[in-house]
C-alpha positions in Angstrom: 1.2 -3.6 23.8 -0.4 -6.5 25.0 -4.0 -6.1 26.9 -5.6 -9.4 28.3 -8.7 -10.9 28.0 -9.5 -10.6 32.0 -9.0 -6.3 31.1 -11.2 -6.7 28.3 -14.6 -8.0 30.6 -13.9 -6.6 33.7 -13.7 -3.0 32.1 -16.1 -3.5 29.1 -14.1 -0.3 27.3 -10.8 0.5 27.0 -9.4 3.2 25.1 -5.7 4.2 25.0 -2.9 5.5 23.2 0.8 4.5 22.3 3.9 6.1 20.7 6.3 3.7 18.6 9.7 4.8 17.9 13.1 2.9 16.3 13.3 -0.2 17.2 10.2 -0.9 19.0 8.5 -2.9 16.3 10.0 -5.4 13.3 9.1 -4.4 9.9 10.0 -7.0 7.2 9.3 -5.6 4.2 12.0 -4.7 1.3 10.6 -1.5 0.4 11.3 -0.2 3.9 14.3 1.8 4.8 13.7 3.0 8.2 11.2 3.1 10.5 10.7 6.8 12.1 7.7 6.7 14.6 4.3 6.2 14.6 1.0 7.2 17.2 -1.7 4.5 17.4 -5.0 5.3 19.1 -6.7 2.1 20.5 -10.1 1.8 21.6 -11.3 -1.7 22.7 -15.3 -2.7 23.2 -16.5 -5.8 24.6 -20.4 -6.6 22.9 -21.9 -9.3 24.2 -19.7 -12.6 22.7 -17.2 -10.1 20.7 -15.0 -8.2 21.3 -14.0 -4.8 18.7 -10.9 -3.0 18.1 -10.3 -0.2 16.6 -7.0 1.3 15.7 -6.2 5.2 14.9 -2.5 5.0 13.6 -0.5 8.0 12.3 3.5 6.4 11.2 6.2 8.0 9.7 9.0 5.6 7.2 11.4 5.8 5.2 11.0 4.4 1.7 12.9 3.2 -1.7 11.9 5.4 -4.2 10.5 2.8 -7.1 12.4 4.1 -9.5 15.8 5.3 -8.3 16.3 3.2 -4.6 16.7 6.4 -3.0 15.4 7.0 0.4 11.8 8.9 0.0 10.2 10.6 3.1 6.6 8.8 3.4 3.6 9.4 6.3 0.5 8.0 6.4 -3.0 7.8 8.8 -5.0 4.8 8.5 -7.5 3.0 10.6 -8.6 -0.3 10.9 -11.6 -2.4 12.6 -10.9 -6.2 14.0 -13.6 -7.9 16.0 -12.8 -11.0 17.9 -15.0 -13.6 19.2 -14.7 -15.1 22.9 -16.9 -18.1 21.9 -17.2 -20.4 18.9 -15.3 -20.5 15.8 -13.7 -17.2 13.6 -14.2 -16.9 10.3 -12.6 -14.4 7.1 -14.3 -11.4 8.9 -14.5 -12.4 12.9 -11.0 -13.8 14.2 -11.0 -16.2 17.5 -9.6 -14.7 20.7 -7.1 -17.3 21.7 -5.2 -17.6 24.6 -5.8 -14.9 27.5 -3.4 -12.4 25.7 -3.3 -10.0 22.6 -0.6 -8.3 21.0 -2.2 -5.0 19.9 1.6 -4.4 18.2 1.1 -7.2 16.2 -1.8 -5.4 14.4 -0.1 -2.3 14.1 2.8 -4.0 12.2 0.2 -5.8 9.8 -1.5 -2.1 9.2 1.4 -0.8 8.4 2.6 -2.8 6.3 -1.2 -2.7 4.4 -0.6 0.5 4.1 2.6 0.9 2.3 2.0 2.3 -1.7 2.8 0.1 -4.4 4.6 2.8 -6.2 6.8 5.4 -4.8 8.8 8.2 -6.7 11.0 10.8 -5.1 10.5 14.3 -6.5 13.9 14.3 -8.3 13.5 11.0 -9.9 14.6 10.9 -13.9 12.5 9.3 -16.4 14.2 7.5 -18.6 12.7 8.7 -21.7 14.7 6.5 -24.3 16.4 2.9 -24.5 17.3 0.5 -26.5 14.5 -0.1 -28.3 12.0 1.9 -27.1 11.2 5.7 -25.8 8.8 7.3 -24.1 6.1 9.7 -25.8 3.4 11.2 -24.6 0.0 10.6 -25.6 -0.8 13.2 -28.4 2.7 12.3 -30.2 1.5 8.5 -30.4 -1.6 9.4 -31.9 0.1 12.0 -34.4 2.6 9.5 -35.3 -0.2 6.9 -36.0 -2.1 9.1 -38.7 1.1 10.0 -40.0 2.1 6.2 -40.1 1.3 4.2 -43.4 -0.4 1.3 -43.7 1.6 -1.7 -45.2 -1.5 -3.3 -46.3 -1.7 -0.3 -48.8 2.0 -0.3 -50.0 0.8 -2.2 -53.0 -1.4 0.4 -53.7 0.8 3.4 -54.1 2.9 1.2 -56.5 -0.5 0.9 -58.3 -0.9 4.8 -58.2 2.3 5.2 -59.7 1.9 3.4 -62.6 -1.3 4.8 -63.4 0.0 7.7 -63.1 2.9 7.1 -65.5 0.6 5.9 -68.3 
């Protein structure tokens, strides 16, 4: 979706809407399988030297589970502010509109993306609960395998016992 500068100040406001299905926008990231659809709400305000964007978006993906690569079923709603600035110099908060276009898609892609979990587990994933070397325990069994645990610092001292006991 691209909306020009010239739109921006002749109208002052601009508020619309756009559905994205397959194919209509490039996702590169791994962790994707398939993009579904998503509904982004747009509403654009010019202020004086800047211009403000904010974005509604509602997406459905497809996703590698974390644990087992399988596909997980993942939705999501998030929204996002971007002001621009018609004159002088952006900065980490204020970009600089350049050129007399701007791909709105562009910004969808990059909220997307944001948005995607770092984790992601199907229902019917299985833990792996032992290895080689190691298994997994829950909290209360660590702690009640620590008290039961010996010290080797006092191995020396039970040998001690014992002979006192002997005598």
């Amino acid at each position: 979706m691209i909306v020009t500068r010239t739109e921006i100040l002749k109208k002052g406001h601009l508020t619309f809407e756009k559905d994205y299905h397959q194919g209509d926008l490039t996702l590169n990231s791994k962790d994707i399988i398939e993009f579904q659809s998503a509904h982004a709400t747009f509403d654009i305000d010019h202020l004086g030297n800047f211009v403000i964007i904010k974005i509604g978006l509602d997406f459905s993906l497809v996703l590698k589970s974390t644990r087992s690569l399988k596909p997980v079923p993942y939705s999501n709603h998030d929204e996002d502010e971007i002001t621009y600035t018609l004159k002088g110099e952006g900065d980490d908060e204020i970009l600089k509109f350049e050129g007399e276009e701007l791909d709105l898609d562009e910004h969808v892609v990059s909220l997307i993306i944001s948005s995607l979990p770092c984790k992601i587990y199907r229902d019917d994933d299985e833990i792996n609960v032992a290895g080689d070397g190691y298994e997994v325990i829950s909290e209360d069994e660590y702690y009640r395998r620590q008290q039961e645990a010996e010290d080797p610092r006092l191995e020396k001292l039970k040998d001690f016992i014992k002979d006192d006991e002997e005598n």
